[in-house]
TORKOLFI-591859 format. One record per residue (C-alpha): residue in three letters; chain; x, y, z. Coordinates in steps of 0.001 Angstrom, whole numbers. Example, Ala and Ser with C-alpha at 12.3 -4.5 7.8 and 13.67 -1.06 7.14 Angstrom:
REM TORKOLFI-591859
[site ala, A, [12300, -4500, 7800]]
[site ser, A, [13670, -1060, 7140]]
This chain:
REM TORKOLFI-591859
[site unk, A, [129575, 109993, 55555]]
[site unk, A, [127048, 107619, 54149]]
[site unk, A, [124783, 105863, 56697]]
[site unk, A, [124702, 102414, 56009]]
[site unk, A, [121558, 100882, 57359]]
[site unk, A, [121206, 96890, 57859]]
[site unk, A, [119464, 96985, 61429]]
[site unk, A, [116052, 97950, 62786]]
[site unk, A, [115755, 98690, 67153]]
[site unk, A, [112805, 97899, 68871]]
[site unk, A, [112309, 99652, 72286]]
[site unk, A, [110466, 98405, 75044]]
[site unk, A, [109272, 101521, 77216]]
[site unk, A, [108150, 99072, 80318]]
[site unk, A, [107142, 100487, 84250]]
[site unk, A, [110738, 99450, 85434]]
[site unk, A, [112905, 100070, 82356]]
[site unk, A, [113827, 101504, 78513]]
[site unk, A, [114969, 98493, 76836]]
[site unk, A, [116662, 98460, 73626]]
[site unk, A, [117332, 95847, 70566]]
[site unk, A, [119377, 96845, 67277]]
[site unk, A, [118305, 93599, 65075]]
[site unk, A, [118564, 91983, 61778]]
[site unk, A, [115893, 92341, 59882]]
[site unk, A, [116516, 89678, 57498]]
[site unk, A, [115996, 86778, 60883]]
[site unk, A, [115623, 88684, 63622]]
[site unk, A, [118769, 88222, 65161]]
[site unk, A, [120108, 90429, 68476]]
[site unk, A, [122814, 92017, 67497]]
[site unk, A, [123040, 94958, 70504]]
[site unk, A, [121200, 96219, 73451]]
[site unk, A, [120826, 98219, 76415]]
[site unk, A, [118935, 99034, 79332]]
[site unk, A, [118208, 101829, 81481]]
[site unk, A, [116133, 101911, 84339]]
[site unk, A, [113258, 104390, 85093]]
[site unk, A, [112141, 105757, 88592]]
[site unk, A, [109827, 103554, 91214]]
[site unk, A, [106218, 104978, 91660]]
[site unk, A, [102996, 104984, 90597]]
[site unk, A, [103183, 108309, 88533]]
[site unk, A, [106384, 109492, 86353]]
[site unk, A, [107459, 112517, 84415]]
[site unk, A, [107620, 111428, 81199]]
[site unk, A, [110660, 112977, 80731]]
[site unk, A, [112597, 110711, 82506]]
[site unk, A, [111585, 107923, 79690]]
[site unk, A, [112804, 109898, 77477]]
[site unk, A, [115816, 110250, 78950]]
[site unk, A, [116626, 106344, 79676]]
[site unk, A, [115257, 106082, 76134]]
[site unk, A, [118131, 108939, 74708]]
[site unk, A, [121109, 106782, 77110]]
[site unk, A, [119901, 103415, 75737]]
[site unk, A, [119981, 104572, 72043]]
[site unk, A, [123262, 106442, 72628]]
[site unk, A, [124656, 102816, 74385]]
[site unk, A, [123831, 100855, 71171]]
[site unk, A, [124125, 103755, 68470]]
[site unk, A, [122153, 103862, 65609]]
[site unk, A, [124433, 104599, 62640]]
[site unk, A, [123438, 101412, 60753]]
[site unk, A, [119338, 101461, 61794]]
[site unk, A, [117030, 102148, 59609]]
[site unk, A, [113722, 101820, 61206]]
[site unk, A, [112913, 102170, 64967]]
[site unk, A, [109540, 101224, 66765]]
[site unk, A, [108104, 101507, 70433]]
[site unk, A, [106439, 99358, 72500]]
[site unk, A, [105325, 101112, 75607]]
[site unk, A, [103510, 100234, 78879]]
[site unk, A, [100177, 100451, 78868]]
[site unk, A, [97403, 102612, 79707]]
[site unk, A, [99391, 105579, 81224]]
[site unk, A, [98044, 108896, 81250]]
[site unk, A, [100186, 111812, 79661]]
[site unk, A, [98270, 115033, 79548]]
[site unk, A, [99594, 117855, 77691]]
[site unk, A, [98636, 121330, 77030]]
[site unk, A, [98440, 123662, 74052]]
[site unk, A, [102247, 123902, 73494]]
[site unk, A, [102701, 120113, 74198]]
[site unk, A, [103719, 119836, 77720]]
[site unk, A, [102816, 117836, 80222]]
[site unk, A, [100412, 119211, 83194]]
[site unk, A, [101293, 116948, 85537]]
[site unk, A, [103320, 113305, 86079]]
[site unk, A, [102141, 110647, 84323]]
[site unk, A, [99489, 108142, 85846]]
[site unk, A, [100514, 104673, 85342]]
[site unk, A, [98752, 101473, 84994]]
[site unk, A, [99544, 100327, 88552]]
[site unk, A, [98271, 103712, 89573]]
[site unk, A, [94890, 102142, 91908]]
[site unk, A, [93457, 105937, 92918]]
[site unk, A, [91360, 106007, 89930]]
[site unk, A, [89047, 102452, 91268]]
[site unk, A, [86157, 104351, 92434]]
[site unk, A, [85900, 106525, 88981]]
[site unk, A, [85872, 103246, 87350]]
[site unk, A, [82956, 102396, 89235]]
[site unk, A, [81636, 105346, 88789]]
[site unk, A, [81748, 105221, 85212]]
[site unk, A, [80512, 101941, 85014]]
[site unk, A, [77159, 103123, 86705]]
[site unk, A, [77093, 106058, 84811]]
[site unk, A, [77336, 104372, 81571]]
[site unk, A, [74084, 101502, 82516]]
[site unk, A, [76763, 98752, 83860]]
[site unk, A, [79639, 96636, 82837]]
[site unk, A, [77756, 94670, 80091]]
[site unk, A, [77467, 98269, 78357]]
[site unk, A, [80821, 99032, 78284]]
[site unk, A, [81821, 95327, 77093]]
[site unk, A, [78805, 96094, 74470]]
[site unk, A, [80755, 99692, 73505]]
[site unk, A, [84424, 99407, 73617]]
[site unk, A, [84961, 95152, 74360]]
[site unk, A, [86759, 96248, 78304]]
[site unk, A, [84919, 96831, 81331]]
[site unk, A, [86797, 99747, 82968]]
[site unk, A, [89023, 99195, 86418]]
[site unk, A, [91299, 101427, 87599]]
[site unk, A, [94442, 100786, 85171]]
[site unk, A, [92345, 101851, 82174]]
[site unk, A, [93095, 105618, 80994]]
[site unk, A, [89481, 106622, 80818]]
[site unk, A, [89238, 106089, 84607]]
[site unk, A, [92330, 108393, 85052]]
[site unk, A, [91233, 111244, 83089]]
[site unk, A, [88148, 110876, 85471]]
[site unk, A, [90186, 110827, 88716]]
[site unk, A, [92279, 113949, 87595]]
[site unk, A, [88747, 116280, 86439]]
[site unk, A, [87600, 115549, 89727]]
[site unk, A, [90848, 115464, 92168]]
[site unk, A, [93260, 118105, 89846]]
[site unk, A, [90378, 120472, 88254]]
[site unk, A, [93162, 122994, 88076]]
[site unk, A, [95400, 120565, 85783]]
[site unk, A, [92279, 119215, 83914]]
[site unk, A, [91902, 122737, 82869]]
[site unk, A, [95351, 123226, 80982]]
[site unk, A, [94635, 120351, 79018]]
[site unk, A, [94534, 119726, 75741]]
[site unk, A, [95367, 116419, 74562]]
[site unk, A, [95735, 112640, 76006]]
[site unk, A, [98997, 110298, 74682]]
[site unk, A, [99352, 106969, 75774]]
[site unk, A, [103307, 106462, 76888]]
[site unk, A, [104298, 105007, 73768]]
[site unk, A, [101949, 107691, 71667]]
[site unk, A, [104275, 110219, 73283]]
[site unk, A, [107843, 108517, 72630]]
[site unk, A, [106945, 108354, 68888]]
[site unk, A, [105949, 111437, 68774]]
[site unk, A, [109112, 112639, 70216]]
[site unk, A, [111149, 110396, 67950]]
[site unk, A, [109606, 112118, 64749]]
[site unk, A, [110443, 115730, 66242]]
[site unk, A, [108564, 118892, 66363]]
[site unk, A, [106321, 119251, 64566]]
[site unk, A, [104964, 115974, 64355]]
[site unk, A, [101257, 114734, 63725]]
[site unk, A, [100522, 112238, 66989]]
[site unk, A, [99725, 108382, 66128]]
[site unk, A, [99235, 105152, 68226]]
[site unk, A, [98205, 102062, 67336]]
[site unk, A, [94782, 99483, 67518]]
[site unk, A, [96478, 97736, 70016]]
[site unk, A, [97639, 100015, 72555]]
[site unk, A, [94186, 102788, 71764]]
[site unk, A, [92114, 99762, 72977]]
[site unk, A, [93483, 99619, 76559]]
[site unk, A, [91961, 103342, 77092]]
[site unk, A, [88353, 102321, 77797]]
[site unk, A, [87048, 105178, 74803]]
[site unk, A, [88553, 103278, 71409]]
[site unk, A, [86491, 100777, 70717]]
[site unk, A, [87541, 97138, 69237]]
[site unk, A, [83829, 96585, 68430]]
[site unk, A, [83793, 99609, 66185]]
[site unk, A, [86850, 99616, 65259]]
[site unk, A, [86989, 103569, 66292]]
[site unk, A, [87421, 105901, 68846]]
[site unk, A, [84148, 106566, 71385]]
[site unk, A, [84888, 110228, 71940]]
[site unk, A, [81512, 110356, 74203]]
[site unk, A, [83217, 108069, 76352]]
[site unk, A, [86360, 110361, 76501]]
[site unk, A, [84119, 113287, 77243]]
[site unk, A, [82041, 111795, 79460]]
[site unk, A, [85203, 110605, 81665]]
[site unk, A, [87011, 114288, 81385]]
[site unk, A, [83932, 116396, 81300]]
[site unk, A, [85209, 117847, 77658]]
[site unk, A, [87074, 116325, 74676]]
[site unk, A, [90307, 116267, 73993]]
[site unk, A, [92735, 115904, 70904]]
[site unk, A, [93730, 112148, 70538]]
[site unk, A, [96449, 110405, 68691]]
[site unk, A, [95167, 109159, 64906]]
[site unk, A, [95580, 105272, 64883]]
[site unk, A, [97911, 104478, 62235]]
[site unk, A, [97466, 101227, 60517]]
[site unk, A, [100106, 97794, 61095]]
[site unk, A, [103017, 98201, 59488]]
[site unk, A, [102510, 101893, 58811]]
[site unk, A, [105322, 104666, 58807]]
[site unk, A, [104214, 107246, 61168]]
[site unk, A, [107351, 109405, 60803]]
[site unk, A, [110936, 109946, 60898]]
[site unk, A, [113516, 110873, 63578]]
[site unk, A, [115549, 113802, 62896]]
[site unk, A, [118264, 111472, 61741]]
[site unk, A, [115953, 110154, 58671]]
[site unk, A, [115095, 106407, 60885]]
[site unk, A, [111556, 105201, 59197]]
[site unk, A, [109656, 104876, 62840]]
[site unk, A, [106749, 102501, 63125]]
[site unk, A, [103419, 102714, 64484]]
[site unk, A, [104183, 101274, 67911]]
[site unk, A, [102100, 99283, 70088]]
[site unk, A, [101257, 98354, 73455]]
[site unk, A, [103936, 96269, 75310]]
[site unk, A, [101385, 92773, 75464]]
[site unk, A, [100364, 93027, 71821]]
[site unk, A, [103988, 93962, 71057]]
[site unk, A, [104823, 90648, 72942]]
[site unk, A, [101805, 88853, 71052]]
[site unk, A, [103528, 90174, 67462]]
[site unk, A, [106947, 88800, 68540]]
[site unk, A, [105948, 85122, 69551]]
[site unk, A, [103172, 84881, 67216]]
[site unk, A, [100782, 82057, 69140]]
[site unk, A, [99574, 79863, 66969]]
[site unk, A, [95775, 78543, 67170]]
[site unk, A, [94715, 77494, 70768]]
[site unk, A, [98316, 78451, 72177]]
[site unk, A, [97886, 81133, 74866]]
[site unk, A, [100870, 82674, 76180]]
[site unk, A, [100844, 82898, 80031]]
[site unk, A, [103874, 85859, 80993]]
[site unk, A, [105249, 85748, 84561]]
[site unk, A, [106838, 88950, 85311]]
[site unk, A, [106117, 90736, 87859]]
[site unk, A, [102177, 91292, 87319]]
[site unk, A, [101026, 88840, 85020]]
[site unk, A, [99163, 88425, 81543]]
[site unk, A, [97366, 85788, 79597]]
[site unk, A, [96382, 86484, 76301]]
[site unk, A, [96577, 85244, 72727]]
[site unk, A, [95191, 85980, 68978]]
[site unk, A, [91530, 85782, 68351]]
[site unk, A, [89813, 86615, 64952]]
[site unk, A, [87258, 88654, 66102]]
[site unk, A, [86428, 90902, 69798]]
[site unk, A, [85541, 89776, 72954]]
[site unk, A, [82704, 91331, 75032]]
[site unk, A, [82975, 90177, 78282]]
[site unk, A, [80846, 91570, 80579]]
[site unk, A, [82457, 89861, 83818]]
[site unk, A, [84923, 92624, 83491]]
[site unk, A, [87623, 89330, 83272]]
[site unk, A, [88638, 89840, 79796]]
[site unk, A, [89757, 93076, 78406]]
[site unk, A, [89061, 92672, 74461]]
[site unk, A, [91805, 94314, 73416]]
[site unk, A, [93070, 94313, 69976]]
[site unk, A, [96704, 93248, 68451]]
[site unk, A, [99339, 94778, 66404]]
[site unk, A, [98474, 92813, 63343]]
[site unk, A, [94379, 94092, 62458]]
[site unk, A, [93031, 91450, 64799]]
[site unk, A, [92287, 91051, 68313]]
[site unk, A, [94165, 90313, 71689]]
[site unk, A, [91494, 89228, 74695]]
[site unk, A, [94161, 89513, 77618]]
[site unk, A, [93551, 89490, 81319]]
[site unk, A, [96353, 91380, 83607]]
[site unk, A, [96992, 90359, 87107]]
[site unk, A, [99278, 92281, 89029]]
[site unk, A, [100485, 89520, 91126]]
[site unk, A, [103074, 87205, 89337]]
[site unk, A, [106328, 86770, 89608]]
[site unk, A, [106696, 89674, 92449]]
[site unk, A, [104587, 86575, 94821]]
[site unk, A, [107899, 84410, 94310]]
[site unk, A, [109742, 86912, 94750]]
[site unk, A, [108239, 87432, 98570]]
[site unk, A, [107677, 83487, 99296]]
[site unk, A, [111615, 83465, 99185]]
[site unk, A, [112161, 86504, 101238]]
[site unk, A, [109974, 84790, 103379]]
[site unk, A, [111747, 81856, 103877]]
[site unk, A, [115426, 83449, 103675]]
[site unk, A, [116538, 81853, 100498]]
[site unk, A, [117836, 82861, 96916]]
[site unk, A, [115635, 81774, 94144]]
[site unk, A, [117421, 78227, 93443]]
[site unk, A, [116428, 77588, 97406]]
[site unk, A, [112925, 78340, 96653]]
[site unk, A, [112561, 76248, 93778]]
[site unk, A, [114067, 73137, 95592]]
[site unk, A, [112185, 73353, 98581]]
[site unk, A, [108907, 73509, 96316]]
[site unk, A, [109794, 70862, 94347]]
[site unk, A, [110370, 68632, 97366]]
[site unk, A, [106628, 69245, 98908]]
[site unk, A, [104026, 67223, 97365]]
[site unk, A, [101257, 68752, 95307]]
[site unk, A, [98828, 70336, 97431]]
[site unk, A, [101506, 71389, 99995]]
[site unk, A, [99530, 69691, 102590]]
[site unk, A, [96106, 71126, 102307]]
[site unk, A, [97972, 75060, 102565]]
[site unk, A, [96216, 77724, 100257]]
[site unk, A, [97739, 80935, 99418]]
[site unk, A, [95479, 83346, 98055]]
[site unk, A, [98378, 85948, 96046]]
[site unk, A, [96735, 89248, 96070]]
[site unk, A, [99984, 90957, 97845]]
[site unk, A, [98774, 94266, 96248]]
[site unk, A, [95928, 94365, 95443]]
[site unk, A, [94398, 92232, 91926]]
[site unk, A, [93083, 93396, 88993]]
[site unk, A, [91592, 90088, 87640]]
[site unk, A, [89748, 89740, 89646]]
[site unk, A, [88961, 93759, 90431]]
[site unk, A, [90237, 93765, 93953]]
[site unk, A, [92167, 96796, 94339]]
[site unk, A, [92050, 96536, 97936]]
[site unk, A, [92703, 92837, 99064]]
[site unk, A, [95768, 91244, 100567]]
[site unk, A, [97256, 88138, 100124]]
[site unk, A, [97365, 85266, 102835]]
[site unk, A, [98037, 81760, 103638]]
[site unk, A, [95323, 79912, 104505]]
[site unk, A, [95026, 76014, 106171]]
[site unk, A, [98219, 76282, 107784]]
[site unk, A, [98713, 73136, 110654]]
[site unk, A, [101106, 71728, 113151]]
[site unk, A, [101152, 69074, 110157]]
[site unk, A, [101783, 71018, 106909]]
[site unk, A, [104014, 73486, 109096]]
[site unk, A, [107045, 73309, 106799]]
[site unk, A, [109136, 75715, 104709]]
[site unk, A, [108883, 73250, 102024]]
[site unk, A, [105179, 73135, 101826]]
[site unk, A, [105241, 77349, 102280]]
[site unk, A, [106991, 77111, 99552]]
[site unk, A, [105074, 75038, 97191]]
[site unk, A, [101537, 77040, 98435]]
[site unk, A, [103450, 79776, 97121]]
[site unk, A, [103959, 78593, 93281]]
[site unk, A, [101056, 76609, 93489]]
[site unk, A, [98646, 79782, 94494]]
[site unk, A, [100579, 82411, 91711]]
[site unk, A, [99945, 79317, 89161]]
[site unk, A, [96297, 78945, 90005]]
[site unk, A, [95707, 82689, 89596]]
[site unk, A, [97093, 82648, 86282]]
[site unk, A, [94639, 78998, 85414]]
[site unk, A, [91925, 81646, 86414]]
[site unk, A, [92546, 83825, 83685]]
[site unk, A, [93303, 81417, 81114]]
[site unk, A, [89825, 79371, 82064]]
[site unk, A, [88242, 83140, 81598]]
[site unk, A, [89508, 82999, 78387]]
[site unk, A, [88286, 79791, 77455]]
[site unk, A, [84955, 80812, 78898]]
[site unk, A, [84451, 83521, 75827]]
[site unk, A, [85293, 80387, 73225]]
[site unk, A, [88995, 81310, 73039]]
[site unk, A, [90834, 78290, 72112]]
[site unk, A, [92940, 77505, 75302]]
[site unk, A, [95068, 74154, 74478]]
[site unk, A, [98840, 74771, 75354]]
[site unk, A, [100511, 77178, 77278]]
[site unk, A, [103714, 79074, 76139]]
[site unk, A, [105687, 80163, 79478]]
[site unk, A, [107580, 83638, 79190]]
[site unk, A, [108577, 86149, 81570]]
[site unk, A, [111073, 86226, 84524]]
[site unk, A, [108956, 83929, 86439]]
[site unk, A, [109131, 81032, 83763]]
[site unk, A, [112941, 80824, 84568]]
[site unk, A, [111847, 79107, 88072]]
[site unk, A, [112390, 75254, 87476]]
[site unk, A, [109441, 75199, 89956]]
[site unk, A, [106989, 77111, 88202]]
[site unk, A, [107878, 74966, 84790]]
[site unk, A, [107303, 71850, 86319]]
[site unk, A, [104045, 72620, 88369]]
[site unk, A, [102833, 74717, 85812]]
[site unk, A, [101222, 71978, 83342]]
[site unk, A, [99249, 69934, 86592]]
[site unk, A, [98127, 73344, 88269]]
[site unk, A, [97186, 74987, 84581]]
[site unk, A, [95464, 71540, 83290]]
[site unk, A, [97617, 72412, 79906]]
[site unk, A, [100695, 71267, 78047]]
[site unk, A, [103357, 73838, 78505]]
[site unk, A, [106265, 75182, 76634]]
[site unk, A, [108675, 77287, 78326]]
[site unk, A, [110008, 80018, 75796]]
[site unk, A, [113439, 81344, 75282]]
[site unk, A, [114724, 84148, 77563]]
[site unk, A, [113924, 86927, 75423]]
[site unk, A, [113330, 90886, 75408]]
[site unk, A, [110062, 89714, 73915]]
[site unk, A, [108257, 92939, 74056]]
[site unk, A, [111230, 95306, 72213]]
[site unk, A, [111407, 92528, 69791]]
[site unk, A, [108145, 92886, 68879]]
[site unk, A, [108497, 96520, 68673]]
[site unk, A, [111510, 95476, 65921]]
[site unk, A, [109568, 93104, 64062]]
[site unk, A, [107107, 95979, 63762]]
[site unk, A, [109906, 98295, 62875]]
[site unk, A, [110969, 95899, 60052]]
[site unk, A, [107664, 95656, 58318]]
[site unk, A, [107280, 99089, 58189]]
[site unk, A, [111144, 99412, 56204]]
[site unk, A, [109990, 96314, 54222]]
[site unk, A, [106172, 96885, 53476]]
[site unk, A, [105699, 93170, 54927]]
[site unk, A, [105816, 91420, 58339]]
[site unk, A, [109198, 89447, 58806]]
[site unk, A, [108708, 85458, 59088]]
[site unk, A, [111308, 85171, 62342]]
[site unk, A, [110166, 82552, 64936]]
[site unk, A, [111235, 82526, 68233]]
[site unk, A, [113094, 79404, 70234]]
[site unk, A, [110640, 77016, 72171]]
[site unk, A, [113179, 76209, 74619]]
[site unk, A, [111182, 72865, 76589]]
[site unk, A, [108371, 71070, 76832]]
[site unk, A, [106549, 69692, 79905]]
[site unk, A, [103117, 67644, 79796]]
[site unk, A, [100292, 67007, 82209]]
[site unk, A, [101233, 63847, 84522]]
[site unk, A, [98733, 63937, 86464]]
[site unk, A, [94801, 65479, 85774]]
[site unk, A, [93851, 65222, 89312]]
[site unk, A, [96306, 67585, 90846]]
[site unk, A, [94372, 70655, 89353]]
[site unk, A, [91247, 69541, 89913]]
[site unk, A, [92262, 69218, 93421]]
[site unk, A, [94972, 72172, 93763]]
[site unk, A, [92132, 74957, 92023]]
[site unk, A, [88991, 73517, 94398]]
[site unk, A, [90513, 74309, 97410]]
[site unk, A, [92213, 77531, 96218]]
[site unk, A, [88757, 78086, 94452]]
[site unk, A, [87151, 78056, 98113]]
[site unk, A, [89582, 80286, 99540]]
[site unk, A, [89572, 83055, 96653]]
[site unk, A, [85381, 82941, 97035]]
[site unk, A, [85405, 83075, 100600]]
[site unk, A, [84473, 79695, 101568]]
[site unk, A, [87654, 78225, 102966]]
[site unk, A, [87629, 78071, 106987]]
């Protein structure tokens, strides 16, 4: 029988989960999906993606797709050998062993303002660079039988467009590996060699919109991307609109025309899905720090929200400073959170509460002012993410950011970039789909992040009693 292809799937390849969309090309509507979980840790056989990613596509069934595209998580290492195995587990992103390799590689290399100068990111331990680094000098024994480096959504398309099949990733996700280069446009295989100790064979960057294969079943499959610029290519910001995505670590980034150096190590320069550029800075403390304030106090997420909604702003002069595991912007791999300016008077689990928002809020208004700092345009927030969904976090968020904000849709934002993707590559041109602004909330007041950052400010830097 006859395939008869209308749809395109988008897959989002994430640390928790394989999640799938079947959509119409034509506007972008959902018309199936599934999910399958993946296992808890810090490293993974890839395998076990590709297993949730084989249930997921058997759940929806892809009789009537014609294209398919992956947006992965990013910055994972997957070494192989000569047959294309893998030598060990992957290293994730939230993998933190690899922070004193990225500080050795920093020195090595003349200091952070030369690695913003040669690939637009200062290296910290989520980059892939720094994990080939940690595994020649912890694993020599592994480092040994191998042979070439994938990216976790590299080595999903490459399984999609079976054996034998050339390997391909994309500008955006190749610039979150600390040795391709948005300045240049290019890998920096120095860089790669002087993190292993030898080269190895890297995917070929395949252009936007590019078909890098097919799957044994004859679906086009698209370049893929990394799962923040496959966000990015899904909500398509719009000049000066920075999306601000509370899951549980956090991002800020947006569109730029051109790379960002940043030598403060803030802002990775990344680049997008489209041919231009995604400056982005990653914390890993978002949503996961509401998740803990209402563990703390014993209540389900509507209880949080109404007990920070009925403090006033400041919570009574208590700070929390979020860093429950550790931060990445800024590089703290080792801090801790805490709660700081706590009285007999501000004592109250409505006021814990409302430290709680108000600190995850101002360590997202970091980033976004570190963005601004590089001559980003930084005028209106969109809100996405699991953590947007908190009726607390949408109304503090505009007086804590200093920024109009506009709370998205709930949406599988990254696997329907990963369609949209998939759909220009069947088409030959990007589909015009937009995505539902669900509300709008304005600054009332100026002085309540002005007075809200100061003090949190002082307590990040050290300076708070």
């Amino acid at each position: 029988m006859a395939r008869s292809e209308r749809y395109v799937a988008g897959i989002d390849s994430s640390t928790q989960a394989t999640k799938v969309l079947v959509v119409d090309p034509a506007d972008g509507t959902i018309v199936r999906e599934a999910r399958r979980g993946h296992p808890d840790g810090t490293e993974v056989d890839p395998q076990a993606w590709w297993d949730a990613l084989a249930g997921a596509l058997g759940e929806v069934g892809t009789s009537d797709v014609a294209a398919i595209g992956v947006a992965g998580q990013q910055h994972g290492m997957v070494l192989l050998d000569e047959g294309g195995e893998p030598v060990r587990d992957a290293l994730l992103w939230n993998d933190t062993r690899s922070a004193p390799d990225a500080e050795a590689l920093i020195e090595e290399l003349g200091g952070p303002d030369k690695w913003a100068e040669a690939v637009g990111t200062v290296p910290v331990a989520s980059i892939t660079a720094t994990k080939l680094r940690w595994t020649s000098r912890a694993e020599p024994e592994v480092a040994d039988r191998a042979r070439r480096v994938m990216l976790p959504h590299d080595w999903l398309t490459w399984r999609l467009c079976g054996s034998p099949a050339e390997a391909t990733t994309d500008r955006g996700d190749a610039s979150g590996t600390g040795y391709w280069s948005t300045v240049t446009d290019s890998y920096r295989p120095d860089l790669l060699e002087m993190a292993f100790g030898r080269g190895l064979d890297v995917p070929r960057v395949a252009a936007p919109g590019e078909v890098v294969g097919r799957t044994p079943d004859g679906l086009a499959v698209s370049a893929g991307t990394g799962d923040n610029a496959g966000a990015s290519l899904a909500i398509g910001p719009g000049p000066g609109e920075v999306v601000v995505s509370i899951g549980t670590s956090g991002a800020v980034f947006t569109g730029h025309d051109r790379p960002t150096t940043d030598a403060s190590g803030l802002v990775a320069g990344f680049a997008d899905a489209r041919g231009g550029y995604l400056p982005l800075l990653a914390t890993l403390n978002a949503a996961r720090v509401l998740g803990a304030g209402a563990a703390l106090l014993g209540v389900d997420p509507a209880g949080f929200d109404e007990l920070a909604r009925a403090a006033a702003p400041g919570a009574g002069g208590l700070t929390l400073l979020p860093y429950l595991d550790g931060e990445r912007t800024p590089n703290r791999p080792e801090a801790r959170g805490r709660y700081v300016g706590l009285t007999t008077a501000n004592a109250t689990r409505e006021n814990l509460a409302r430290a709680t928002v108000e600190g995850m809020l101002c360590g997202l208004a970091d980033a976004v002012d570190a963005l601004a700092a590089q001559d980003v345009p930084t005028r209106r927030a969109l809100l996405i993410g699991g953590g947007s969904r908190s009726g607390a976090v949408a109304d503090l968020a505009p007086d804590v950011l200093g920024l109009p904000v506009e709370v998205l849709a709930p949406q599988e934002y990254v696997a329907l970039g990963a369609a949209r993707q998939a759909a220009w590559a069947l088409h030959g041109e990007e589909p015009g789909w937009t995505v539902a602004r669900e509300t709008t909330r304005d600054v009332t007041d100026a002085s309540i992040s002005e007075q809200v950052r100061s003090r949190y400010a002082d307590v990040r830097d050290g300076r708070a009693p």
